[in-house]
N, C-alpha and C positions, 0 to 999 in steps of 0.2 A: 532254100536260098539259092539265088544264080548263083551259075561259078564264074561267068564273068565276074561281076561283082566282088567274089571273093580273090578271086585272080591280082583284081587292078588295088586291091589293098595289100595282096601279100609282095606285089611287082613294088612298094610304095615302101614298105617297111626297113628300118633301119635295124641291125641289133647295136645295142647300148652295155656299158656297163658303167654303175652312177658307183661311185665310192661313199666307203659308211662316210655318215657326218655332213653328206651333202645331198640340197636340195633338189628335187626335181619340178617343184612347181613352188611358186612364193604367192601368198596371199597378198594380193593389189598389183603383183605381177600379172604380163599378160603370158595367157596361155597360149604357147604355140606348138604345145604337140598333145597324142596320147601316149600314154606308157602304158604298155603291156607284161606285168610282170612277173617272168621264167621261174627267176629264182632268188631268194634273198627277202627280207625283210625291211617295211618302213613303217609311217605314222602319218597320219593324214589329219593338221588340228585346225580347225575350222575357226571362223570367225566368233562364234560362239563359247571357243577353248574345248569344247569335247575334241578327246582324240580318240582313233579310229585306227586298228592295226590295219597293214596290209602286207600280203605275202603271194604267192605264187599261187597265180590266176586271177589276181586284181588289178585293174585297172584305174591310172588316174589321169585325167583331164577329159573324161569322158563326156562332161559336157560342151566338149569341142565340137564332136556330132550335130547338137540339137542347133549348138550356133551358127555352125557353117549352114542348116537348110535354111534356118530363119534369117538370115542376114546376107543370100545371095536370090537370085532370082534369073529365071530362064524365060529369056524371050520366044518367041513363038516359034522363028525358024531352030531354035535349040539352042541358041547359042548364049550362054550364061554372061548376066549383067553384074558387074562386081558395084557393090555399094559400100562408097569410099568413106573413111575415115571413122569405119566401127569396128571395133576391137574386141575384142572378150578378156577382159581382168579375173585372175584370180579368188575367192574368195577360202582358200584354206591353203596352208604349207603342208608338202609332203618330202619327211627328211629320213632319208637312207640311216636302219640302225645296222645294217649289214653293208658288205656291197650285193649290189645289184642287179643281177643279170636280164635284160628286159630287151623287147621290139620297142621302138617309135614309129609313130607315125606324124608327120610333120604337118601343122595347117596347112601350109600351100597343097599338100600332097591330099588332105583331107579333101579340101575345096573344090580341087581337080576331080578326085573319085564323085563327089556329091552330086556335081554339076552335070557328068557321066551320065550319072543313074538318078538323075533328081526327083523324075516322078515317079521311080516307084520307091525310095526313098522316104517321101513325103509319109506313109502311110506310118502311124505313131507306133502300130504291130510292129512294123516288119525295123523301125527304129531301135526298140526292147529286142528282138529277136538277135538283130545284129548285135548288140553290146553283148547278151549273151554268148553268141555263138564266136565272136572275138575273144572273152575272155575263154573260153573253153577251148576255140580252138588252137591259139597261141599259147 
């Protein structure tokens, strides 16, 4: 992995702390960050109603990644084209049964990184590599 790369998402990251009882992502809400989470306990229940623990070193709104490459585009001289008026909605609730201790990373901050490193990004490998080595190494 660059460490550029790795750089301009640790330069991006926020620390958070969600309180038990409270939401961090809402199903049919839009997703505007990822969470990375340190320390503490949630539940991730899907459109489906399967729910899904989650604890320290998991990640939610990680499809934030896949949406920012497919829903921006780079012109030739580099310079990224935003295509207006597409959003990414929620499709499961994830609610604090602890608090929270956790990194954010913000869409605007996501879209800025992506746009960066767009093409080598693009590769689905190095996509999987990343979510990995994000949750491992935060």
């Amino acid at each position: 992995m660059e460490d550029p790369f790795l750089d301009a998402i640790c330069e991006r990251l926020r620390q958070k702390i969600y309180i038990k009882g409270s939401s961090i992502l809402y199903r049919g809400g839009l997703v505007e960050k990822m969470v990375f989470i340190v320390r503490g306990k949630a539940e991730s229940k899907g459109e489906d109603g399967i729910v899904v623990p989650l604890s320290e070193g998991d990640v939610c709104g990680e499809e934030l990644l896949t949406w920012c490459l497919e829903h921006s585009s780079v012109s030739k001289d580099g310079r990224k084209i935003k295509m207006a008026g597409h959003r990414l909605l929620g499709n499961r609730t994830v609610t604090c049964l602890t608090n929270i201790e956790a990194f954010s990373l913000r869409a605007a901050d996501l879209e800025e990184v992506t746009s960066l490193f767009a093409r080598f990004l693009r590769n689905p490998r190095v996509q999987g590599a990343i979510r990995l080595l994000l949750s491992t190494f935060i």
